[in-house]
ROSE-4610 file (N, C-alpha, C; in Angstrom, 1 decimal, always signed):
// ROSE-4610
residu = [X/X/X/X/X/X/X/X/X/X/X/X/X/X/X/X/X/X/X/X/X/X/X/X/X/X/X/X/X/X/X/X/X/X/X/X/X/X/X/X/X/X/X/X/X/X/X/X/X/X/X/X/X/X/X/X/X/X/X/X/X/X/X/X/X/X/X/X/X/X/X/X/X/X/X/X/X/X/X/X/X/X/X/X/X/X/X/X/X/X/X/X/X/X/X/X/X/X/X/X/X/X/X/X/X/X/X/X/X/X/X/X/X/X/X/X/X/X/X/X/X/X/X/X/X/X/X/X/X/X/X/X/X/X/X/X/X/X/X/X/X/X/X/X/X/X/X/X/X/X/X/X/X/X/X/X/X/X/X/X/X/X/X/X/X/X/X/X/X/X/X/X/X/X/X/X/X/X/X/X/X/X/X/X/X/X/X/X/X/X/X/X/X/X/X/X/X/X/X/X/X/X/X/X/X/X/X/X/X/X/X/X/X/X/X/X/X/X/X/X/X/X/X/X/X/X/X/X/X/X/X/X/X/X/X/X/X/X/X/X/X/X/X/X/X/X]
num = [1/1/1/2/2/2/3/3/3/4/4/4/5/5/5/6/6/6/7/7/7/8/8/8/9/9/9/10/10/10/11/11/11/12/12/12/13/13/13/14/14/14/15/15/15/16/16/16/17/17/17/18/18/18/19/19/19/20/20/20/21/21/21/22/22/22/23/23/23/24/24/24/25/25/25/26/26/26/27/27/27/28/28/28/29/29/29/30/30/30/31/31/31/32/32/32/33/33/33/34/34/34/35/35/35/36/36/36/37/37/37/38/38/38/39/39/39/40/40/40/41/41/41/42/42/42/43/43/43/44/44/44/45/45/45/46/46/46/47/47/47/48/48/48/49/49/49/50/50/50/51/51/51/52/52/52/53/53/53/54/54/54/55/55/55/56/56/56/57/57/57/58/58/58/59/59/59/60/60/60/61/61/61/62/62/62/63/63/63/64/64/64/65/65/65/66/66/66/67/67/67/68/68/68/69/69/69/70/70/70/71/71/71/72/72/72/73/73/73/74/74/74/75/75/75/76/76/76/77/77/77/78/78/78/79/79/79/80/80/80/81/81/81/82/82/82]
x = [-1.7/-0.6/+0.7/+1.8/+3.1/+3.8/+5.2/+6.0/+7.2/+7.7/+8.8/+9.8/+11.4/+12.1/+12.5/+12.8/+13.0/+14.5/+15.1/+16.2/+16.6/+17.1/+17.3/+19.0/+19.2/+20.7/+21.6/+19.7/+20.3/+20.5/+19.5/+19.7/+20.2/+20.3/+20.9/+19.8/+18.6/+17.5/+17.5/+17.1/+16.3/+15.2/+13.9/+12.9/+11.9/+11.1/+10.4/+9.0/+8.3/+6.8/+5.5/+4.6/+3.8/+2.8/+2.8/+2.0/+0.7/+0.5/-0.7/+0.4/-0.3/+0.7/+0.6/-0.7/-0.8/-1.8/-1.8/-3.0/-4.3/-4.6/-6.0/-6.8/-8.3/-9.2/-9.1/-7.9/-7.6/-7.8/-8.5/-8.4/-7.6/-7.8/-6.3/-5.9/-6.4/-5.9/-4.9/-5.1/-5.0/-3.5/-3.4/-2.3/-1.3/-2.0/-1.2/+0.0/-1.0/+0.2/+0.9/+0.6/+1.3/+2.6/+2.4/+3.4/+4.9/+4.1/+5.1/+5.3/+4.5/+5.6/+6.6/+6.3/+7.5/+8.6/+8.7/+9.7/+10.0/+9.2/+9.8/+10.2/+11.7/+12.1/+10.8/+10.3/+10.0/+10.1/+11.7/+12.6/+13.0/+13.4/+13.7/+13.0/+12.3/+11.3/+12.0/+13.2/+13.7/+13.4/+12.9/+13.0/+14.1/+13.5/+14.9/+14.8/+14.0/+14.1/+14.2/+14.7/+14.6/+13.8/+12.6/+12.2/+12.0/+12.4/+12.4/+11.4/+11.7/+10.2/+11.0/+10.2/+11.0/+10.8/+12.7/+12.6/+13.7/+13.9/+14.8/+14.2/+12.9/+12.6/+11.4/+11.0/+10.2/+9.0/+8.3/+6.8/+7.2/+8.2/+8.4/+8.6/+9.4/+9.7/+8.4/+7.1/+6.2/+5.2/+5.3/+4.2/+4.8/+6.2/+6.9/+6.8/+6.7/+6.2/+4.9/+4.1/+2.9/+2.0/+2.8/+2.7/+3.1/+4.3/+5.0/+4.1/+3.7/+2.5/+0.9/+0.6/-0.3/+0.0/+1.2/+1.3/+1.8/+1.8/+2.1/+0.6/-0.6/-1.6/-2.1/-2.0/-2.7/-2.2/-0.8/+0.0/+1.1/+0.9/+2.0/+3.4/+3.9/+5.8/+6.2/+6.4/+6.9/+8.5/+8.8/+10.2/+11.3/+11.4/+12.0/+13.5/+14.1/+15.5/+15.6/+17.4/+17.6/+17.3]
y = [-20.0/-20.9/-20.2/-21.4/-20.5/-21.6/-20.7/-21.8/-22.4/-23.4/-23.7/-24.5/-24.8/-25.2/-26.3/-27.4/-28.5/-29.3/-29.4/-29.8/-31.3/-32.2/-33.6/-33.6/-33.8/-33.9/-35.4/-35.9/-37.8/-38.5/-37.5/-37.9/-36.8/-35.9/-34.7/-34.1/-34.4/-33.9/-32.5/-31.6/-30.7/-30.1/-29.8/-29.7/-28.8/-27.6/-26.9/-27.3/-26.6/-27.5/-26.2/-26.3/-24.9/-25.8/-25.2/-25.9/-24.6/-25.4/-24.0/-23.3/-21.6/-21.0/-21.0/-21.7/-21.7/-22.7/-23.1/-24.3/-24.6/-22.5/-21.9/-22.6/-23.6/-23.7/-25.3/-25.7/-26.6/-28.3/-29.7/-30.5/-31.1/-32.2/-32.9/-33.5/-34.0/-34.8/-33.7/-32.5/-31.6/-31.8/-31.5/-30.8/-31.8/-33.3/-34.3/-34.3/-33.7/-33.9/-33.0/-31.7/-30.7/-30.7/-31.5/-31.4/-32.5/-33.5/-34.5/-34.2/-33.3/-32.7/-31.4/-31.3/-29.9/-31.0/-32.4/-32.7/-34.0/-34.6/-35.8/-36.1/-36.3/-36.0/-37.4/-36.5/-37.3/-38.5/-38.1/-38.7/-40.2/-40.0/-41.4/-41.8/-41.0/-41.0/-40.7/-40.1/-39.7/-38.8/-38.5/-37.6/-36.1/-35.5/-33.9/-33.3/-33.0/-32.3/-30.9/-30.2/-28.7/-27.6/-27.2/-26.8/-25.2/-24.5/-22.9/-22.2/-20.9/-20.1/-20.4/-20.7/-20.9/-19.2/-19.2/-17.2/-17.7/-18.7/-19.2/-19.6/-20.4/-20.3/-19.8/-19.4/-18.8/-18.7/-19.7/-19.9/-18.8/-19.2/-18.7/-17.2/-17.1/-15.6/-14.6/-15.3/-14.6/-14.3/-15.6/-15.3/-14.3/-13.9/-13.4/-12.0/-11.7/-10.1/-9.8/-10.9/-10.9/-10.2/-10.7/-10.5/-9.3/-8.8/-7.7/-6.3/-6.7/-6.0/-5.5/-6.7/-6.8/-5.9/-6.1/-5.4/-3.7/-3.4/-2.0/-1.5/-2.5/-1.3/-1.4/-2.2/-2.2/-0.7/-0.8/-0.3/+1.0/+1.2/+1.9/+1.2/+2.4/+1.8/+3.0/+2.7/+3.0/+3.1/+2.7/+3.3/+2.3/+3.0/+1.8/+1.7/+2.6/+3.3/+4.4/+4.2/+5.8/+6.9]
z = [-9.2/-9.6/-9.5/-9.5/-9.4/-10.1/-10.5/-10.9/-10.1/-10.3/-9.3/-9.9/-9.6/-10.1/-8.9/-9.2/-8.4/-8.8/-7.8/-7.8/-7.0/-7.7/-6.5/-6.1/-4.7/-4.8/-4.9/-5.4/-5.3/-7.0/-7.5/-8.9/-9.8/-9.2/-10.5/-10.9/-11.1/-12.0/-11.2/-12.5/-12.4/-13.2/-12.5/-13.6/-13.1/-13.9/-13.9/-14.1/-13.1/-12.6/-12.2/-12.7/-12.3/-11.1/-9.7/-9.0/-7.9/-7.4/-6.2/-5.2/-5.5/-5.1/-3.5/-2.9/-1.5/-1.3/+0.0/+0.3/+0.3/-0.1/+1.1/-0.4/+0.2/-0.6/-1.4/-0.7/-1.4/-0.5/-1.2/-0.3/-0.1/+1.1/+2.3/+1.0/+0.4/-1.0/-1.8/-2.5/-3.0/-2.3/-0.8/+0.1/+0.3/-0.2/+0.6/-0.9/-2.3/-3.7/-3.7/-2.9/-3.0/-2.2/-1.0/+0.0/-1.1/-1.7/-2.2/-3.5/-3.9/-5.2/-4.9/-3.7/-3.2/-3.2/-2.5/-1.9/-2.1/-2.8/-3.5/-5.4/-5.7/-7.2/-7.8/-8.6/-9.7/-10.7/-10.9/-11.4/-10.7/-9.1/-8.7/-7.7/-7.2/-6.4/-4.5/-4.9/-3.4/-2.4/-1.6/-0.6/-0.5/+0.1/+0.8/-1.1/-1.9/-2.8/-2.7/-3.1/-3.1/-4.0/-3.6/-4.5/-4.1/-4.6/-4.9/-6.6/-6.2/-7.2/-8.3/-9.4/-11.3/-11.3/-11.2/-12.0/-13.6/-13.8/-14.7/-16.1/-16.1/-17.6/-17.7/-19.1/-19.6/-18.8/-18.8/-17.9/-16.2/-15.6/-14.8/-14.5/-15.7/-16.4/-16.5/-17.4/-17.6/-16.3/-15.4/-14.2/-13.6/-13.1/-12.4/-12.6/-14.1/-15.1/-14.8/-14.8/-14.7/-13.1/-12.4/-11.1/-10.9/-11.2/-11.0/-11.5/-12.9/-13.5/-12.3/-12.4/-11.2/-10.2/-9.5/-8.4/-8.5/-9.6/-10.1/-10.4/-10.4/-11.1/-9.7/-8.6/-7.3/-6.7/-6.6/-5.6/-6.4/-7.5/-8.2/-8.3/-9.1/-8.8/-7.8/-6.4/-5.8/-5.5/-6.9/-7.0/-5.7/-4.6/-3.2/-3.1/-4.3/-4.4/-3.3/-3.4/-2.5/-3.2]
């Protein structure tokens, strides 16, 4: 799962949504709500939504630690500075 922040430029809304972080495993049905909660507002039901990763609130905040965590015990902290 991932989280995402959704923005409408028709209605103003904006709102925070945890959805599938990819398609793989998932059915045409599954893909067909995924595609239209990427891109259609909720709120008015318009089209051209913008939807980018939630790094802004909490839920977002914690998957994002969470992950980061994850990826430190796979791979170390490779540091990646000069």
């Amino acid at each position: 799962m991932e989280s995402y922040k959704s923005e409408c430029s028709s209605c103003g809304a904006t709102y925070f949504w945890t959805g599938y972080k990819t398609g793989l495993g998932k059915t045409e049905a599954q893909l067909v709500q995924m595609r239209r909660d990427e891109t259609v507002c909720r709120q008015c039901g318009v089209g051209g939504l913008k939807t980018t990763l939630d790094r802004e609130s909490p839920a977002g905040r914690d998957l994002d630690d969470a992950l980061g965590s994850l990826m430190k015990s796979f791979f170390g902290d490779k540091g990646g500075g000069p």
